[in-house]
C-alpha positions in Angstrom: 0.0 0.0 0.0 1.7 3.4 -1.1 1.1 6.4 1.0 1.9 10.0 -1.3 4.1 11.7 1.8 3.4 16.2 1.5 7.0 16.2 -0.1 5.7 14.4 -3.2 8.1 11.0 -2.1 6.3 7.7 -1.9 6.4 5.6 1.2 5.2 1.6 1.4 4.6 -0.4 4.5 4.5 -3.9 4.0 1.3 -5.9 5.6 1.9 -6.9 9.1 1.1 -10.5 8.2 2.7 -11.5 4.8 0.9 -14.9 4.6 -2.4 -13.4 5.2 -2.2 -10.8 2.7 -1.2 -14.1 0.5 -4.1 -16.3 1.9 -7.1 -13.3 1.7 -7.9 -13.4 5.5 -6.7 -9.7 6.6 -8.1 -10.5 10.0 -4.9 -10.8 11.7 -3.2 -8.2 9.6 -5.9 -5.6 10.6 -6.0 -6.6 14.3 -2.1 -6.4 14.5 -2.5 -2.7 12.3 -5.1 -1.5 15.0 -2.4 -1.8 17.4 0.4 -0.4 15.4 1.1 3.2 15.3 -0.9 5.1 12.2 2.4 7.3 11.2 5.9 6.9 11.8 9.2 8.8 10.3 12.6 8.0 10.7 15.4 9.4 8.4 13.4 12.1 6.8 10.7 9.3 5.4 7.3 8.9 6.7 4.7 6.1 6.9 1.1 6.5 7.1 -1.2 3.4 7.6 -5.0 3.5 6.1 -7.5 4.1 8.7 -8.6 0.7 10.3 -12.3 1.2 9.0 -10.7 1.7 5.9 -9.2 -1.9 6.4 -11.6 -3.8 7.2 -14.0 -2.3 4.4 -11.1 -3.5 2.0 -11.1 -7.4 3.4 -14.8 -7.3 2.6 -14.9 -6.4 -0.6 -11.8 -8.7 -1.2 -14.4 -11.6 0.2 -16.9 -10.2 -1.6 -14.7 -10.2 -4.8 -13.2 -13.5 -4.2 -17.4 -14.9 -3.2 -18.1 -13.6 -6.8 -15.5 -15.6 -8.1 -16.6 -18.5 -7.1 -19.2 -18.8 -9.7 -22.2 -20.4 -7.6 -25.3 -18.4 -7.9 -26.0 -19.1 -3.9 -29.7 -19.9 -4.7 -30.6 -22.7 -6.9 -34.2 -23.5 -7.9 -34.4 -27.6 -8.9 -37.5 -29.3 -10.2 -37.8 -32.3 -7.7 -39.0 -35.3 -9.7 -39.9 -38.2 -7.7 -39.1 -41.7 -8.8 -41.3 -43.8 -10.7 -43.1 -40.6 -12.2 -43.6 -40.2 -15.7 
């Protein structure tokens, strides 16, 4: 995730959880985010984390995305034919 820093320089921080950003489930990423400070700077270079609510609106629609993807319709409608019916 890039960050645009006032000097015009670009910053990235790298997901708290690698594997999770990997695997789809952010759940741990964004619990270990909420307790990780929002902004840091060291050296002249300076980090700014999305909101948390921004987070967690992200992992839905990555669900949601990746739910879509799936191709099942959710709801099927099936004309039940017993046996022995003509």
């Amino acid at each position: 995730m890039a960050n645009i820093i006032r000097d015009g320089s670009v910053a990235t921080a790298p997901p708290a959880d690698a594997a999770a950003a990997v695997t789809g489930d952010q759940s741990a990423t964004i619990a270990a985010n909420a307790q990780s400070p929002a902004e840091v700077s060291q050296d002249g270079t300076t980090v700014k984390m999305p909101p948390v609510g921004e987070q967690i609106e992200a992992d839905r629609y990555a669900a949601s995305r990746a739910a879509h993807a799936r191709g099942s319709t959710g709801l099927r409608f099936n004309k039940i034919v017993p046996p022995g019916s003509i």
